[in-house]
C-alpha positions in Angstrom: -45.8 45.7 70.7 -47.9 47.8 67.8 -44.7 49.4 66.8 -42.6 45.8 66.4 -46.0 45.3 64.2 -45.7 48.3 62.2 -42.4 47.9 61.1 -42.9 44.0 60.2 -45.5 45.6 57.9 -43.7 48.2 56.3 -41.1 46.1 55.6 -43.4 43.5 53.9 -44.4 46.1 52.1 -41.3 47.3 50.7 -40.5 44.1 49.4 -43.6 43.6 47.5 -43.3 47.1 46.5 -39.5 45.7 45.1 -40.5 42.9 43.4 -43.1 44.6 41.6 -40.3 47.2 40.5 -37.9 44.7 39.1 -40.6 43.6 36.8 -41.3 40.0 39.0 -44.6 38.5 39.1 -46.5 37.8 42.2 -47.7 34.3 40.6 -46.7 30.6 42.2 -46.0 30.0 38.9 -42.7 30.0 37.5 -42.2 32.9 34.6 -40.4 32.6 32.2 -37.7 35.5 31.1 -36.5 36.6 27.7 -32.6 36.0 27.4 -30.8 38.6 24.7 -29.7 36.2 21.3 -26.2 37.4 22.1 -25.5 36.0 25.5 -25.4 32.2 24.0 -24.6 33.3 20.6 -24.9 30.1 18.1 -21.8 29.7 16.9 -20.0 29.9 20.6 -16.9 27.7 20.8 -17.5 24.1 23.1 -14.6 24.7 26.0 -11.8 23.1 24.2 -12.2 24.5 20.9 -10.6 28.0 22.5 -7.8 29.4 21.4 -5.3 28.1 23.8 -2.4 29.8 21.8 -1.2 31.7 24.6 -0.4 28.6 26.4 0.8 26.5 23.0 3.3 26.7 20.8 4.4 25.4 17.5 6.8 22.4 16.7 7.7 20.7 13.5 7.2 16.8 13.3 7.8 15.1 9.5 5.9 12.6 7.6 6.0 12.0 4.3 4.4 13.0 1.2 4.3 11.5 -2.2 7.6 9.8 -1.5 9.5 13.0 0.2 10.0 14.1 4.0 7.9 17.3 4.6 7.4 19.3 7.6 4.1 19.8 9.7 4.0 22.1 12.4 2.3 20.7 15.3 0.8 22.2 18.7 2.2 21.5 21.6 1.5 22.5 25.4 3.9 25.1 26.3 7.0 24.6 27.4 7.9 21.5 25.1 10.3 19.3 26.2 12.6 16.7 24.4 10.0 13.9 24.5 6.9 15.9 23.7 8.0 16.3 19.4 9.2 12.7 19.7 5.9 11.6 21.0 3.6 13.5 18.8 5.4 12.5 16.0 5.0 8.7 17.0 0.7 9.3 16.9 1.4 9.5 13.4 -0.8 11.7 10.7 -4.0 12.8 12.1 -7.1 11.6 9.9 -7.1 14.8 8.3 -3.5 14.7 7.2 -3.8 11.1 6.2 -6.5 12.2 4.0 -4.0 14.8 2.2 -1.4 11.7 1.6 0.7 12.6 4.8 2.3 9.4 6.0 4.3 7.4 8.5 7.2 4.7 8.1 7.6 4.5 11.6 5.7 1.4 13.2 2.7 1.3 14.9 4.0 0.6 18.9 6.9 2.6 19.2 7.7 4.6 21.8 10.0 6.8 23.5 12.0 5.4 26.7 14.1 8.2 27.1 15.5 11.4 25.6 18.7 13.6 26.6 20.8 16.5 25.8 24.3 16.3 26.0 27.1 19.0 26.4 28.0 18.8 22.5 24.2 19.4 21.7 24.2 15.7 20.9 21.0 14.2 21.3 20.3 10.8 21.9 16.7 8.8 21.9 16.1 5.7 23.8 13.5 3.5 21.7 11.8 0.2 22.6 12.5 -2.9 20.7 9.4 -1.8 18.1 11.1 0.5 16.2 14.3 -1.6 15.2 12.4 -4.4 14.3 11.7 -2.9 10.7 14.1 -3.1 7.9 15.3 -1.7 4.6 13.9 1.6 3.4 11.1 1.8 6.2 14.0 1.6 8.3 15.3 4.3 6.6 12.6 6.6 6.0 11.8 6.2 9.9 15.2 7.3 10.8 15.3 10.5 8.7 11.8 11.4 10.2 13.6 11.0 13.9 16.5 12.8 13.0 14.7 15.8 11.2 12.1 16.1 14.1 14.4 15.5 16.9 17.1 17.7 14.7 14.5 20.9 15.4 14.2 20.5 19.0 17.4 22.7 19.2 19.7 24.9 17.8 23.1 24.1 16.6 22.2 20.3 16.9 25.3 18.3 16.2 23.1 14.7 15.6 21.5 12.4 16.7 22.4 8.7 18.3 20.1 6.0 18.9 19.7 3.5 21.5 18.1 0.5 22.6 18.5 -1.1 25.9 20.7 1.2 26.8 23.5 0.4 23.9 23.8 2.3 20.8 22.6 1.1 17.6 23.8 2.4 14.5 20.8 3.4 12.0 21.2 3.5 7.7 21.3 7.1 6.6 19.1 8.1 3.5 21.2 6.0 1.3 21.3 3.0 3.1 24.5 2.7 4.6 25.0 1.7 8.3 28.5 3.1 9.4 31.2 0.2 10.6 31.5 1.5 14.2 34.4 -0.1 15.6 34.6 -2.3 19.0 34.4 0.2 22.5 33.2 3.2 20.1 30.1 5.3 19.8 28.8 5.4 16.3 28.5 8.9 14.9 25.8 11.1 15.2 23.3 11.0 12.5 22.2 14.3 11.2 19.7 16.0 8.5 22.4 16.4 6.0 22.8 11.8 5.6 18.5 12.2 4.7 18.9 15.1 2.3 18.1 13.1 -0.7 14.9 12.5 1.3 13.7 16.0 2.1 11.6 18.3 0.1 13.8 21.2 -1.3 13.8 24.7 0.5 12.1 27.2 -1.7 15.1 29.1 -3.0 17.1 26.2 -3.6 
């Protein structure tokens, strides 16, 4: 019995002798413990301000700029699919690229049904009623910033065809003119070369 109360006090005492070595005060008190500057530092990024680059990457989108079709690279969640250009594109400018003069033709409500890829690297886009119900050179400036996004989602692109509820609708090209698509056939692809006139020109040029 003394030696089960022996060791209960030298055990007690080698945790008070503990504490007092790791610098912890006996008190009931709380105490309060100096923290080094550089383990919160000031300027520490909030959680989704980190550079999320690794799991990101780059995509053009165009909008236009004092009256021609420019390109802005966008981020997008890795991998990017068909839709996800499309999409980001339809949010329009952000506030700070409004602010430069960045703009949109395409309407306010338009959305993406459905994208696919066919064999010939033809890619058609499934739009809702929205889009088609603007006209003349919104029309037009809208479809050349479809075809030049959509145009970059792959290589060797051979066009772009539109459609809405599920039949295809021919779209003006950068001059205005709406090919004459005869009865039982597809219209031709639309491509970045009928929006030219539209596009800024590649240093170089």
């Amino acid at each position: 019995m003394k030696l089960s109360i022996y060791r209960r006090s030298m055990a007690a005492l080698a945790a008070l002798v503990m504490l007092t070595s790791c610098g912890l005060g006996t008190d009931n008190e709380p105490t309060a413990l100096s923290v080094p500057k550089d383990v919160f530092p000031t300027d520490a990024k909030e959680k989704d301000e980190f550079d999320l680059s690794t799991n990101t990457t780059f995509h053009p989108v165009y909008f236009f700029k004092d009256d021609v079709l420019v390109e802005v690279r966008r981020r997008l969640p890795a991998p990017v699919f068909l839709d996800a250009p499309l999409t980001n594109l339809l949010s329009g400018p952000t506030e700070s690229e409004a602010e430069a003069g960045f703009a949109s033709a395409i309407p306010a409500g338009t959305a993406v049904v459905d994208v696919a890829l066919s064999k010939d690297n033809t890619i058609s886009i499934h739009l809702n009623q929205t889009f088609f119900e603007i006209e003349g050179e919104q029309r037009i400036r809208a479809s050349a910033q479809l075809v030049f996004t959509a145009s970059a989602l792959i290589s060797d692109s051979q066009g772009i065809i539109f459609f809405l509820d599920g039949e295809p609708v021919q779209l003006p090209d950068g001059e205005g003119v709406i090919e004459e698509v005869p009865e039982g056939r597809s219209p031709s692809p639309l491509t970045i070369d009928d929006y030219s006139a539209l596009a800024e020109t590649p240093a170089g040029s």
